[in-house]
N, C-alpha and C positions, 0 to 999 in steps of 0.2 A: 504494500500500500504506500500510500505517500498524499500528504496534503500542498496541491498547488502553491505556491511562494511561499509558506508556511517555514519552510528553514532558513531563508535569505531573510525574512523579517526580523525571525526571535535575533539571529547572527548579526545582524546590524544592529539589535538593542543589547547587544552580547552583555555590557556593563549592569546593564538591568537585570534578564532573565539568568544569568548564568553566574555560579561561581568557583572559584578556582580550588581544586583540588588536589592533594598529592597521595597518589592511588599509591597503596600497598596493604600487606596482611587481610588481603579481603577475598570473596570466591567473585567473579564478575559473569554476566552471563551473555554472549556475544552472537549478536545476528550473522550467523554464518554468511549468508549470501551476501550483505554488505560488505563485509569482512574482506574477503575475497574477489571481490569486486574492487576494493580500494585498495589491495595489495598487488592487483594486476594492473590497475588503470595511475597507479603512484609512483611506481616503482622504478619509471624507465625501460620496462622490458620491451622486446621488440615483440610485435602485433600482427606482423603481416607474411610472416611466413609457417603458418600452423601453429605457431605457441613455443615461446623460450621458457619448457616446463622446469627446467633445471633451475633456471634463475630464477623463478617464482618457488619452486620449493624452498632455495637457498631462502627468500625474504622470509616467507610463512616461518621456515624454522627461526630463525633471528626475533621475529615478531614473538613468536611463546617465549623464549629465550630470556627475553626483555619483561613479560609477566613475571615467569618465575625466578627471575633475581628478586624479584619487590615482593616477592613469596605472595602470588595475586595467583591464583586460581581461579582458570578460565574452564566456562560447560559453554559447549559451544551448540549452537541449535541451528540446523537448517531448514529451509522449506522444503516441504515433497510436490506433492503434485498437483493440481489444481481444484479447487472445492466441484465439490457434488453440483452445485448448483449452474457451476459453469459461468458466473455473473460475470469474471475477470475476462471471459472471451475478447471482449469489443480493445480492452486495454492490451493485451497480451499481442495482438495482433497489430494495433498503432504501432507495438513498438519492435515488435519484428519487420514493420516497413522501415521503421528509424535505424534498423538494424543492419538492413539493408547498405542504406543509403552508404551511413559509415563504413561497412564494410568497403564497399565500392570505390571509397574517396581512398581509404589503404590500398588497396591495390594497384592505385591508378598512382601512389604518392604521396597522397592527400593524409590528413590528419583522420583522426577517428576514435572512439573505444568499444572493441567487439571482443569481447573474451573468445580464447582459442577453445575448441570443442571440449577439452579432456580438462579443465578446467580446475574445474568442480572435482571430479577422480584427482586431479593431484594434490588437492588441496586436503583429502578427506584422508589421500597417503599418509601426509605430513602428520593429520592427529594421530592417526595408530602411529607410528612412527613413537612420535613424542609425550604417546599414551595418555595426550587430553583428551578426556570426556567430552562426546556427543553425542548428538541424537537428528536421527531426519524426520520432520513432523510427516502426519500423515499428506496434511495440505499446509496452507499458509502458516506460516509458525509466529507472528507477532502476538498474539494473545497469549500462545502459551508461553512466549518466552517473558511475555509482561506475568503472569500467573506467579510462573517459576523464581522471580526474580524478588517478587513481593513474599512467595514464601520465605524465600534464603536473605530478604531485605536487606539487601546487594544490587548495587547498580547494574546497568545495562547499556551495553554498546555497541553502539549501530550509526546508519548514516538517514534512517528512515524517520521521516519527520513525524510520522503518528506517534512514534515516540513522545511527542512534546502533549500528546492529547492523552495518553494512557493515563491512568491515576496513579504513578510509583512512587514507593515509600523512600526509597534511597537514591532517584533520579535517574536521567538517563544522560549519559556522555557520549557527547556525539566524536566519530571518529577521524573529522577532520581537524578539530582540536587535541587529538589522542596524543602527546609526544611519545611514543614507545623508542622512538630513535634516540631518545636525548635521555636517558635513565640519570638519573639526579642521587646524590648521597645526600643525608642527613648530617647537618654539619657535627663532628666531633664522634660521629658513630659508623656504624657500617652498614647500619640500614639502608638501604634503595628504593626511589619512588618511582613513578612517573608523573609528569606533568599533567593536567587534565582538564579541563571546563564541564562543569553538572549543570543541566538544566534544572531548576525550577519552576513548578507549575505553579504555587501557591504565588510566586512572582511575577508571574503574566495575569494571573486572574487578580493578584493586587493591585495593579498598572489598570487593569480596565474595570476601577470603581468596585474591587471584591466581588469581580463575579462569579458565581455560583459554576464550580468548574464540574458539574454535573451538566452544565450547558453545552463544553465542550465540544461530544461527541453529534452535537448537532450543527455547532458550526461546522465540523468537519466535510459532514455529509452538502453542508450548502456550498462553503468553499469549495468542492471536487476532490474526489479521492479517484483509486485505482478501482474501484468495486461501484460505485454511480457514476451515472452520466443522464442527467433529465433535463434534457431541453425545458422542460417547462419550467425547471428553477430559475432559468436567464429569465419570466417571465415577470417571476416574484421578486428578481435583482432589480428589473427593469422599472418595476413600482415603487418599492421601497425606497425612503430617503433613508441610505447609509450615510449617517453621523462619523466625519469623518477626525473630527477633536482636531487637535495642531498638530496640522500639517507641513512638512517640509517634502523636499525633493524624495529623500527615501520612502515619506507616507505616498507620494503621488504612485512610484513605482508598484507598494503595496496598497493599490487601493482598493479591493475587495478584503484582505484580510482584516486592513484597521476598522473598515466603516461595516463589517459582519459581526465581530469583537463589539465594536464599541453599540451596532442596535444588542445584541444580544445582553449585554450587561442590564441592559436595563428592566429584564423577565426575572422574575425569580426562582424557577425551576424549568426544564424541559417542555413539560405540559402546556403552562402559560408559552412559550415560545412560539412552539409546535402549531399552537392553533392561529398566533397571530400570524407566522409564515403561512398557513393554508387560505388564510380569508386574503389572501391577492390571490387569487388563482382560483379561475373557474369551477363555478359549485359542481358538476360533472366530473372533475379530476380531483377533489380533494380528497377521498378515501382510499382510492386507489395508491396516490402521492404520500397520501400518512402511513400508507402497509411498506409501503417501501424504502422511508426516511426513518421510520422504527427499525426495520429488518437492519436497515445498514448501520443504525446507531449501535444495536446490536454486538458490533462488530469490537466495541471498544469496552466490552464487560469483560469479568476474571472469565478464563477458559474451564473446561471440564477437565480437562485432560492435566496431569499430576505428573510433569515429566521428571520431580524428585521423585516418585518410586521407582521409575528408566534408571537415573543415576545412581540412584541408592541399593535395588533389589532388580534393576535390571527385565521388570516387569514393563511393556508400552499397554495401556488401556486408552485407545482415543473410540468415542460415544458412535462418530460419523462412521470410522474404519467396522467398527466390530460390527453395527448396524446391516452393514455388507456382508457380513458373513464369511468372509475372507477364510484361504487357509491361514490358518496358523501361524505356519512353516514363511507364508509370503508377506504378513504383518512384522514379523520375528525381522526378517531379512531388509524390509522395507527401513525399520527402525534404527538399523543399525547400520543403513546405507549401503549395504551390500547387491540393493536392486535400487533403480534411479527412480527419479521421478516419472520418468518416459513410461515405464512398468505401470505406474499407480494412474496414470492419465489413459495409456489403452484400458487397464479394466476397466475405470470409471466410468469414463466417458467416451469408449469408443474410438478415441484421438487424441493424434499426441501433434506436436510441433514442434519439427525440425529445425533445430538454433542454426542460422548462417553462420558461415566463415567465409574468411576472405579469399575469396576465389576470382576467378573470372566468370563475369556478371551475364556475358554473352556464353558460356556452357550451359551445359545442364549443372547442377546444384550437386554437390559430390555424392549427398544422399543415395542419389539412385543408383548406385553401384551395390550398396550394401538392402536396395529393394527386399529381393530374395530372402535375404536373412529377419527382417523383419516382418514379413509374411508368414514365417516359421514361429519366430515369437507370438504374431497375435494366434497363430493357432492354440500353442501351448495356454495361453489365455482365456481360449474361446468358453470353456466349460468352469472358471472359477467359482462360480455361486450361482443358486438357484435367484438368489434377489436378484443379480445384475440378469439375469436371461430375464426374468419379468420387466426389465423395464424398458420403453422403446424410446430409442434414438432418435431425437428427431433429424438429424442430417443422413440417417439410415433408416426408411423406411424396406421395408421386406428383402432385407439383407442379412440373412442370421452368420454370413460369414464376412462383413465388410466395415472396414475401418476406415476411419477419415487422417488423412493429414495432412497438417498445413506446410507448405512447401514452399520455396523461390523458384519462383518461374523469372527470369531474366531479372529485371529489377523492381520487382512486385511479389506479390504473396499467391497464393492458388491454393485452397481445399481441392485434394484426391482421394477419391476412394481405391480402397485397395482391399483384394479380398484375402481373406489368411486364407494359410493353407491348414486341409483336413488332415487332421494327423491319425495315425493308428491306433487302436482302441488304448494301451497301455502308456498311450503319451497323452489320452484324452482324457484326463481325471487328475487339473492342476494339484488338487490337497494330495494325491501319491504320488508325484514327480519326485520329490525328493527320497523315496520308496525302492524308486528302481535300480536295479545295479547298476554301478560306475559302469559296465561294458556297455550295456544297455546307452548311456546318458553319451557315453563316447562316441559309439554309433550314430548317435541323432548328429553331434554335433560336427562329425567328419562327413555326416552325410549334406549336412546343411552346407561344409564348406567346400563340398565336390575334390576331399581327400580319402585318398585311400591309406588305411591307417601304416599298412606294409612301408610306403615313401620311408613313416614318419621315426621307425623302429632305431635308423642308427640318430637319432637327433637326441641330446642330452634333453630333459624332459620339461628342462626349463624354456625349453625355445621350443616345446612343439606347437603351442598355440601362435605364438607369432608366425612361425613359418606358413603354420595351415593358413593363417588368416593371408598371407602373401602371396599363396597361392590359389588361394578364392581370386585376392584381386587381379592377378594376371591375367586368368581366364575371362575376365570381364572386357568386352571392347571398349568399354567409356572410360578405362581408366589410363587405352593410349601409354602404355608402360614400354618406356628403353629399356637397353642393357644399365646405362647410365643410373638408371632409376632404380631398379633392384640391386644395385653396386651403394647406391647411399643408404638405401632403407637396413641393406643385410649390414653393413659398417654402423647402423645406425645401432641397430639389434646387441653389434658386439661390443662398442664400448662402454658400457654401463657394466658387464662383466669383467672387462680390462680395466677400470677404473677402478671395482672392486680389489683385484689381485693387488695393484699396483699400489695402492692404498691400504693395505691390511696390514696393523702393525706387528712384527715379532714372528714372522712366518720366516724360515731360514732356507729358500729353496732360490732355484734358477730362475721359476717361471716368472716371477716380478718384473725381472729383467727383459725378460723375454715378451713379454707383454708390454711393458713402457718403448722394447723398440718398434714394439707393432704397431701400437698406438700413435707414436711420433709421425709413421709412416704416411 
């Protein structure tokens, strides 16, 4: 989510709403997605050649690194896949056009930020790696990481301006003021901080005449968020005289947020607001307008979901997930980020959306090389829950084996339907997948990638999945593969092994050597 100008406001009254902290001995709880988004888009890495994942892990590790000197304990929380309800469709699609666009201007030269595919998988290396605690929400994760945060009454850090509308008891630090780079001592001691800014909310609702921050979640919904879009609000903007108090040049910039703030101050609860927002607005549209500006208000109450029993007891109970009836075995895995969101978006809803990279705009979309292979997924998918079979699709009408996704066609977006494939009775019954013998599971997946298992016998067993997967893509014509090409990708495969040897301390053998001159090569 995110509140339109909502962060460049409070930032420009930073002296007012925000104050300075020196973060340590505390557990902090951190919006993954932002997270990793501001470690790739900060950092200097380079963007336009599939992703400089080595240098992105290098930051992410240095980033924990810098917590745990100030003895700061990070749970770190990502988002999964898209809510049941599907509301974010219209937003999630804006901004794979915006996606687009960016990508396009990288390739051509141009400036841009389009995180590389694998993104997300490196980042999530990096916590097992440095064995921080996380968890992947089922869907959107702001409420429960607002929930979580309030339990363990510990701050929260993110770059997501709902933040500043949440009710938190210990604040939220936004992560463009984070210094983690600049770790500070306590003078005369050996303690370590870092530097920080905490928003306050009882500071913004004191600034606009003590109002009732039970209001908030409504201006929210009026300002614009990521989950509404109602034309008919510009309706009620259009009527209403927003009071816009003393104004300067930055008020003009923000002038929907101060003159929303400043009429709302003046209601003394939600109720009272609610109704004076509906009486501009056509007696025909105000019930319908109220089910919807409740729903989304909705969105900024405590969560149900308790993801200290995830950290604690390692148990995920979310109310939407279990509802679906999900296996077990694919909630288990979901949680623990071992299956993407991509997984949780085909069950749910049928469709998933395929993230650009920077490619050439005038191909086809690299996606459709690895077509095949996710047509084998949605089949594996097709029989999860008796709930998800009861419910109809609406961009799948009498399609019991068809999947939508959203795609780049040239420089634009495109919904495809795709049909999975019918699998054989023992691959057709997701809750026993994980039931069947490793042969069995091996079979499927050499058959999916049109290897035959014999090739793969002398390959050490750590490269047999890369290799298969190399050899999928060769046999592809859209992937246009030289000699050239299969000489960087297999060189690419070996140094991360040669770097290993070369790098292992107290090993007393030849190969180090032998390896560092191979390497050098």
């Amino acid at each position: 989510m995110g509140i339109r100008g909502l962060m460049s406001f409070v930032e420009d009254h930073s002296n007012e709403f925000f104050t300075d902290l020196k973060l340590r001995d505390t557990k902090i709880v951190i919006d993954g997605y932002a997270l990793f988004h501001r470690l790739c888009f900060n950092s200097n890495l380079e963007l336009r050649y599939g992703g400089d994942y080595d240098s992105f892990a290098d930051v992410a590790q240095k980033f924990f690194e810098s917590l745990f000197a100030c003895n700061i304990c990070p749970y770190v929380v990502l988002d999964g896949g898209c809510d049941i309800s599907d509301k974010k469709l219209k937003t999630l699609k804006d901004r794979a056009r915006e996606k687009i666009q960016m990508a396009h201007s990288l390739s051509v030269g141009g400036g841009g930020y389009v995180c590389p595919l694998l993104i997300r998988e490196v980042f999530i290396q990096v916590l097992i790696k440095l064995q921080v605690c996380f968890v992947q929400c089922f869907s959107e994760a702001d409420r429960d990481i607002m929930t979580l945060a309030n339990h363990w009454n510990c701050p929260v850090l993110s770059s997501d301006s709902d933040f500043c509308i949440f009710d938190l008891k210990t604040g939220f630090c936004p992560l463009n003021s984070f210094q983690w780079r600049n770790v500070n001592t306590i003078k005369g001691t050996q303690d370590c901080y870092i530097p920080a800014k905490c928003f306050s909310l009882d500071a913004l609702c004191h600034h606009f005449s003590n109002m009732n921050k039970a209001l908030l979640p409504l201006f929210a919904v009026l300002c614009g968020n990521d989950h509404i879009n109602l034309p008919i609000i510009e309706t009620f903007l259009s009527k209403v005289h927003l009071p816009l108090g003393a104004t300067n040049s930055k008020g003009r910039r923000h002038h929907r947020v101060l003159g929303l703030l400043n009429w709302l101050s003046h209601f003394a609860d939600p109720i009272e607001a609610l109704d004076n927002v509906l009486k501009y607005l056509p007696k025909k549209d105000r019930e319908n307008v109220k089910e919807i500006l409740c729903c989304s208000m909705e969105e900024y109450q405590q969560s149900q979901v308790k993801l200290q029993d995830f950290f604690q007891h390692g148990t995920y109970a979310c109310p939407a997930a279990l509802n679906l009836d999900l296996p077990e075995w694919v909630l288990v895995a979901l949680a623990k980020g071992q299956l993407s969101p991509f997984i949780s978006d085909a069950l749910v809803l049928r469709r998933t959306i395929l993230h650009t990279q920077v490619e050439n705009m005038q191909q086809p979309n690299a996606h459709r090389v690895s077509l095949p292979i996710r047509q084998i997924i949605y089949g594996l998918l097709l029989n999860a829950s008796p709930h998800l079979e009861n419910m109809s699709w609406k961009a799948l009408p009498s399609q019991p084996l068809a999947f939508s996704e959203v795609e780049r066609i040239n420089k634009n977006i495109k919904t495809s339907i795709v049909n999975a494939v019918a699998l054989p009775k023992d691959h057709a019954d997701l809750s026993k997948l994980t039931e069947l013998s490793l042969a069995k599971r091996q079979i499927l997946l050499f058959d999916t990638l049109k290897v035959k298992q014999t090739i793969l016998e002398p390959i050490p067993s750590s490269l047999k999945l890369p290799i298969s997967v190399s050899c999928y893509w060769l046999q592809h014509t859209e992937s246009k593969a030289k000699l050239h090409h299969l000489q960087a990708l297999l060189l690419g495969m070996l140094m991360g092994p040669l770097h290993a040897i070369i790098t292992s301390p107290g090993i007393v053998d030849p190969a180090p050597r032998q390896a560092q001159c191979l390497a050098a090569r």
